[in-house]
N, C-alpha and C positions, 0 to 999 in steps of 0.2 A: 475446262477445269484445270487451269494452271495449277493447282496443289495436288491433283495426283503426281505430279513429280517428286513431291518431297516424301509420297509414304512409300511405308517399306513394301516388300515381297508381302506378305504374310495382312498387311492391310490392302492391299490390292485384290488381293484374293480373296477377301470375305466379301468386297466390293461385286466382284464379279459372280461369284455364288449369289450373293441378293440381291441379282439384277440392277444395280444403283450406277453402274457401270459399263461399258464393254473395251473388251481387248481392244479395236481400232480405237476410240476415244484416248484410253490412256499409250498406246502407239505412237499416237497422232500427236500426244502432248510431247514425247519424249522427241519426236523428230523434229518438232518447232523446236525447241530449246537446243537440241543440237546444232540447226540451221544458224540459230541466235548466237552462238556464245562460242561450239568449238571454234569457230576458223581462229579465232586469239590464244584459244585454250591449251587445241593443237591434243585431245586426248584420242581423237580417233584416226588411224588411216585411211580407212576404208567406212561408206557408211551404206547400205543399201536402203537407199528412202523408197524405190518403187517395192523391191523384195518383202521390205517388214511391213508396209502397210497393206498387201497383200493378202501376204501371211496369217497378219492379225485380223481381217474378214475372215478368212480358212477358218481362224480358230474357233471366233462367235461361231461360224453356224456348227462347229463338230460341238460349241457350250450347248447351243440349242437343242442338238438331238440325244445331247446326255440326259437335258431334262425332260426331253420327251420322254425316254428310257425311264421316268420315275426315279432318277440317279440324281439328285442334284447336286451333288458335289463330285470334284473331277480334281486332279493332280495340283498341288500347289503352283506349282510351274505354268500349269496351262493359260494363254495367254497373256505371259508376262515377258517384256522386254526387255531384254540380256544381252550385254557386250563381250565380246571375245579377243583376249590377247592374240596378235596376230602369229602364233607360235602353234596354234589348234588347226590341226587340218582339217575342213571344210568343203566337201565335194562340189566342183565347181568354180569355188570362191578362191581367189589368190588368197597364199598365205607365201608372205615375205619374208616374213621373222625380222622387219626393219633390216633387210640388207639391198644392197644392189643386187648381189648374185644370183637374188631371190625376187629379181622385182614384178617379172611377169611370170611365175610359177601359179599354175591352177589345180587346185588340190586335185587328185583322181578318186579320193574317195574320204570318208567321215574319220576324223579319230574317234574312239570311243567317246572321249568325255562331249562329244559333240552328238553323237550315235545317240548316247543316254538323255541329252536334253532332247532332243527331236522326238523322243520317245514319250518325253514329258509335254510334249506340243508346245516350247515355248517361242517367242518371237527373239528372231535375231537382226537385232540393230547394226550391228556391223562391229571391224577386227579392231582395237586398240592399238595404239602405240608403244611402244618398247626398246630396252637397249638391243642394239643388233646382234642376234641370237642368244639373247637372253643376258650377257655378258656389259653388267654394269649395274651401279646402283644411282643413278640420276635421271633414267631417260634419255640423256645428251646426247649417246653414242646412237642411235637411232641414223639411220642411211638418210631419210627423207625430213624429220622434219624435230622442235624440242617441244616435246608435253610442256606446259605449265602447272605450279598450283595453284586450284581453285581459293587457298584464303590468304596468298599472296602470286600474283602473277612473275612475278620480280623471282622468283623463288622455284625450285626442283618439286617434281612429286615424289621422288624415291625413284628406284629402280629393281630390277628389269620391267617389274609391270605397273610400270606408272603412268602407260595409260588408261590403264584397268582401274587401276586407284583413282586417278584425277577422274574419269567419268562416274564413277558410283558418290566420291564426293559432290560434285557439279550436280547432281541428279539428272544427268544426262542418260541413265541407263538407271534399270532397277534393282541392277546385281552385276557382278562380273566375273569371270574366270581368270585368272593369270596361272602362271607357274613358278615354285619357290625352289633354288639351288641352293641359294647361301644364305637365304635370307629375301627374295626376291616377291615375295606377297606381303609379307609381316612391315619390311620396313617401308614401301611405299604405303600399306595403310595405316603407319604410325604417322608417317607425315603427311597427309591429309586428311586424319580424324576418321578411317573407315574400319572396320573389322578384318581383319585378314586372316584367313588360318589355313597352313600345312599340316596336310593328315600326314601319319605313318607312312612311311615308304613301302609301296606296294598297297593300300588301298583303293586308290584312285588309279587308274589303268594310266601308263603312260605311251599305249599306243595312238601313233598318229600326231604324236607331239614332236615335232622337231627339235632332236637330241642337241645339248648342251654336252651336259655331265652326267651318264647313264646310272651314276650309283647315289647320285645328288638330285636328280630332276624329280618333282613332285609336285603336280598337279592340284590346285586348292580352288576355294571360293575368296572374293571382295566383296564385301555385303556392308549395307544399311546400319544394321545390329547381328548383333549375336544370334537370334531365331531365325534369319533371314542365311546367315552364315551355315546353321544346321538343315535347317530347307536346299541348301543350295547343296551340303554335301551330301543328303540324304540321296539327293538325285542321281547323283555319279560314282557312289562307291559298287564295291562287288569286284567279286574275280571275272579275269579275262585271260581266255588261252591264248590271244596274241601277243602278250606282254611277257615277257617270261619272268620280267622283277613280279607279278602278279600275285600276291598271294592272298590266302582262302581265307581270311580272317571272319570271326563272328560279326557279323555286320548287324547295328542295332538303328532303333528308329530315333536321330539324336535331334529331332526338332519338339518330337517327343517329352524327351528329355528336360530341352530346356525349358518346354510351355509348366513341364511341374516343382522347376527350381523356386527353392526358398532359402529364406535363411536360415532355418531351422540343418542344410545339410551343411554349411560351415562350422558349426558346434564339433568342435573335436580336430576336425580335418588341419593335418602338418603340412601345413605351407615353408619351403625352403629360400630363404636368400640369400642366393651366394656372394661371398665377400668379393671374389672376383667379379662381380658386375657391378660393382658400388666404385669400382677404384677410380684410379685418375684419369682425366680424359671423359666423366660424366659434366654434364652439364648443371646448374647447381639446382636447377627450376625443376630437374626431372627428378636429381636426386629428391628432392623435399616432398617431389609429387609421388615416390613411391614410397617414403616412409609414413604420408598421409593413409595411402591406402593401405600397408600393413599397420597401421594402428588402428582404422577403421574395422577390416579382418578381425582382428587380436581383439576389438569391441564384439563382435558377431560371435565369439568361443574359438577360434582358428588359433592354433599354436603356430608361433612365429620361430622358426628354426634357422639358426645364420650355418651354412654349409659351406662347403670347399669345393669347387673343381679347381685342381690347382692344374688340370694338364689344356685347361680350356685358354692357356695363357700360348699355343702351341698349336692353334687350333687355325687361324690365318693362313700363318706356312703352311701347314698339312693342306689346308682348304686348296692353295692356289698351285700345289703341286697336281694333288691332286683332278682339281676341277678342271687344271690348264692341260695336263696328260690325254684326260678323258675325251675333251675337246678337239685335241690335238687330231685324237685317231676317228671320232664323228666327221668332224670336217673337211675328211680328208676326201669324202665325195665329193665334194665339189671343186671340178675341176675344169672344169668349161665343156667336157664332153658328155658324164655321165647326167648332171644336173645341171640346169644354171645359167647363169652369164658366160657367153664365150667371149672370150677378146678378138677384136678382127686385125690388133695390132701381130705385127712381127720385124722379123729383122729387117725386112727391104724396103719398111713402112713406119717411120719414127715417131708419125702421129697418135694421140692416143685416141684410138678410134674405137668406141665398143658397139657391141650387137646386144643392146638391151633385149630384144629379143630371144636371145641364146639360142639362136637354130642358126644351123651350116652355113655358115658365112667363116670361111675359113682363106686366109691369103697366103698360108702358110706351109701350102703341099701336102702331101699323104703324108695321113697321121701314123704310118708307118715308120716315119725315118725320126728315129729317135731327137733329132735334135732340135727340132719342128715340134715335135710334140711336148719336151721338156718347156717350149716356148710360150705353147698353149696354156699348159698349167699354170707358167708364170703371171704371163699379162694376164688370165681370166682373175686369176686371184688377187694378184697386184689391183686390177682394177674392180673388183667383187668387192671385195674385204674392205672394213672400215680399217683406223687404227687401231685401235681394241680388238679386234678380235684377234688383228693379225700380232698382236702382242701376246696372247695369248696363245695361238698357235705356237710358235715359237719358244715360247717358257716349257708348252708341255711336249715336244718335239725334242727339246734339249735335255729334260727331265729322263725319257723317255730312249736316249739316246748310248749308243755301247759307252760303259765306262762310264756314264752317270747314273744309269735306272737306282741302283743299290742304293746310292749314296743321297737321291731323293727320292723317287716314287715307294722304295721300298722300304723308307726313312716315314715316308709322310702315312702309310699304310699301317706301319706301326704305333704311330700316336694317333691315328684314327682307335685302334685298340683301346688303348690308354682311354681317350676321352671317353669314350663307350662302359668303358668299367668308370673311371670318373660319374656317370651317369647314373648306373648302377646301382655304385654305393650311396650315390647321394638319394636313389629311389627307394632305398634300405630304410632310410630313415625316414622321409615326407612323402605325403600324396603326392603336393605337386611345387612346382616350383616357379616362382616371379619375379622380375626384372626389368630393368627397359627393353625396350623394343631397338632404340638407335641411341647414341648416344647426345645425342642433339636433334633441335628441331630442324624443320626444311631448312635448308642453304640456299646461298644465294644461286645461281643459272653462272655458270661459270666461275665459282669460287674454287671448285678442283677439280677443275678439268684436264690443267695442268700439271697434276699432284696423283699420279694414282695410288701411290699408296694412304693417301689421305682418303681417296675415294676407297679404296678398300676394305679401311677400316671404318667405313659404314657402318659395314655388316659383323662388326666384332662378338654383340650378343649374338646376334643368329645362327651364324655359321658355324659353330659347334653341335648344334641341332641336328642339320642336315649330317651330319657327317655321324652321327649316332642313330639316326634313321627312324625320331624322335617326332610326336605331334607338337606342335604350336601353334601359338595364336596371338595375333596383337588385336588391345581393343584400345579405343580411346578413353584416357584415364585424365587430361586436364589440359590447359591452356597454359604457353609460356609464350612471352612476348618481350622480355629484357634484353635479348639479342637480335631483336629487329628496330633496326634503326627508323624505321617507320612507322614503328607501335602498333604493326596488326598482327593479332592474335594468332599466336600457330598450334595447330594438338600435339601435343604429348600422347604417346602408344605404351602402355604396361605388356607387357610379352609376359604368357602364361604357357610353362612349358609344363608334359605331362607323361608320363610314362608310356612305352611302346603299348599301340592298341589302346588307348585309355582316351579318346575323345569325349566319350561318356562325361566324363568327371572334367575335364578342362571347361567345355563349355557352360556344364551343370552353375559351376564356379566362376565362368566369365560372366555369366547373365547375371550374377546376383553381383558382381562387379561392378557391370553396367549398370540395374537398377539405382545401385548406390551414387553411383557418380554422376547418370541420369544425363550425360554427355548432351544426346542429340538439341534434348528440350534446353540445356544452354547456351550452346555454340552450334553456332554456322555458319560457315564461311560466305563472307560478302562478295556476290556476284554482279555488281553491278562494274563488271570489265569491260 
């Protein structure tokens, strides 16, 4: 049954409650099409075809003894097949984070968000693709190898988790995990038609995740649709005492939520568009495609409110001062000692010669004499580190440094403030507020790769989000294709931001979005690559 690939979470699972199905069958479909189509696609690093088809036997016989138990129904998740950004530590399972320094690292034990699915019995296909530690918005930066997109190969899925994205598009997987800093879930599933959304900072535990940017990293779903997106976060929310960002919020049942959305809750409800995300530098297909959908709204009873964040023009800077500091002092474990890649180069040895392995293979004396050991740090990291990161490192090292901190980290700290009340006041007035997701469709696979600040400002709606510690969501909102010189179809992402703690109401509002624009049933990306 080749078309269990194309259904969602939530249509797999009434399959498997009415026996019409079972977990290895639909397993079994998802690891053919992987077999079929990644090696060109390039969405996964890792794939465990003995583990998951395994697993998914495990799981039938635990479906069988639920309905022995007179219980016939059992967790959404339960044997459903899920891909993981390789950024999720995973006992046993290398997690690389797409680096060198990282290439044979074997998890020693679960992160949460991985803890909570195993708890939901679901099947793990294996780790996605991503920019290396998380730091990018195209995928490119990747150590090992480039995602493509699914509705143009020619073409980026977005970044850092665009291998998450490009397999939940492909139907290579039935769901996926990534993590959002700047925008890093919302805008790789704008450009490849998938749903993405960033809870609240501190919902989603971010223990076990290998740190980026500890006041920005936040952990989310890549899903199907909208139900499928509240399924997946239903599963991983809740406080955890190993996270200390962790907090105790009222946790609701938002799959819930979205199965009893109508129209009937847009009557009245103040939707915001800010002037600043309309400005220059939109694309004109996206612009058209978001005043279709606030006219559509504004037909449903929705007050249409045009807003200001005017400090969200300030939000870039802060972000990369910021994010690149934060990084700066994460990263700073790896060193060829503590974790990692060691270099087996040194001074009396000019080749560059590495210990992929990163175990004692050292030509450079006791790591005692300091100047030996300065060496180590260097070549491990020299040869660890992509160029992105290590650009990155350096930005926030210098941020970070006597006689600058003031003048940027505690510059960028500042209009972190600002934006936040910006947020605020604009929550003063509207329930919730909409936008694009990116300001253009997929790009070409090498069109800024030489341009970071062009790559940067990818993420220009998003990253004021993160940085106010805001929920959001991109769903797929329409197709443009006037800027592909080949005339295939690319999606359009509406981004649905929503007040702290308030996932309740964004999704309640993305699904009756969805319904309206009714995305999946028109477009889908052609896979015959």
């Amino acid at each position: 049954m080749t078309s269990l690939n194309n259904l969602t979470i939530h249509e797999l699972h009434e399959l498997l409650k009415n026996k019409e199905t079972t977990s290895a069958e639909i397993t079994n479909n998802y690891l053919k099409k992987i077999k079929q189509k990644d090696g060109l696609l390039n969405s996964y690093l890792y794939v465990d075809f003995a583990g998951a088809a395994a697993q998914a036997e495990q799981t039938d016989e635990y479906i069988k003894k639920i309905r022995n138990a007179d219980n016939s129904d059992f967790p959404y998740l339960t044997g459903i097949p899920l891909s993981i950004k390789d950024i999720f530590l995973m006992k046993g399972k290398k997690t690389t984070c797409a680096s060198k320094i990282l290439e044979n690292f074997i998890s020693p034990y679960d992160s949460t968000v991985v803890k909570k699915l195993k708890e939901n019995n679901f099947v793990f296909l294996g780790k996605t693709n991503m920019d290396e530690f998380a730091m990018g918005s195209s995928t490119e930066n990747s150590a090992f190898k480039t995602t493509k997109n699914p509705w143009d190969i020619k073409r980026v899925p977005g970044g850092s988790s665009g291998g998450s994205a490009a397999s939940v598009s492909a139907d290579l997987c039935a769901g996926s995990f990534g993590t959002d800093t700047g925008g890093s879930i919302r805008q790789p599933a704008s450009l490849c038609g998938a749903v993405g959304l960033k809870p609240t900072y501190g919902m989603v535990s971010r223990y076990g995740i290998i740190a980026f940017s500890s006041s920005l990293d936040q952990a989310g779903p890549i899903a199907k649709d909208v139900l499928d997106s509240a399924i997946l976060l239903d599963a991983v929310t809740g406080f955890d005492g190993f996270d200390q960002t962790s907090r105790k919020f009222k946790i609701k049942k938002y799959s819930d939520i979205v199965k009893k959305a109508d129209n009937s809750k847009i009557k009245g409800l103040k939707v915001g568009i800010p002037k600043e995300f309309l400005s220059e530098g939109l694309d004109n297909e996206i612009l058209s495609n978001i005043q279709e959908i606030k006219n559509n709204l504004k037909e449903l009873g929705a007050e249409i409110v045009e807003i200001s964040l005017p400090d969200t023009a300030y939000s870039i800077a802060a972000y990369y001062v910021i994010a690149t500091s934060e990084a700066s002092s994460n990263l700073e474990r790896y060193d060829g000692i503590r974790y990692g890649l060691r270099s087996a180069k040194n001074s009396a040895d000019n080749d560059d010669i590495n210990n992929p392995a990163g175990i004692n293979n050292l030509n450079s004396g006791s790591l005692t004499n300091r100047t030996n050991l300065e060496e180590i740090y260097i070549n491990s990291r020299t040869a660890g580190f992509g160029s992105e990161v290590k650009r990155r490192i350096m930005l926030g090292t210098f941020a970070l440094s006597a006689g600058y901190y003031d003048a940027y980290y505690k510059k960028a700290a500042l209009i972190r403030k600002l934006i936040i009340k910006n947020y605020k006041d604009a929550f003063g007035k509207v329930d919730l507020i909409i936008g694009p997701t990116s300001p253009t469709a997929a790009f070409l696979i090498g069109e800024k790769a030489n341009d970071p600040l062009s790559m940067y400002l990818s993420d220009i709606y998003t990253i004021s989000v993160n940085l106010a510690y805001l929920p959001a969501m991109s769903i797929p909102s329409g197709i443009t294709g006037k800027n592909n010189p080949n005339g295939a179809e690319l999606p359009i992402g509406l981004q649905i931001i929503a007040p702290w703690c308030s996932e309740d109401k964004m999704l309640e509002t993305a699904k009756i979005i969805e319904d309206m624009v009714d995305f999946r049933k028109k477009y889908q990306p052609d896979l015959n690559f």
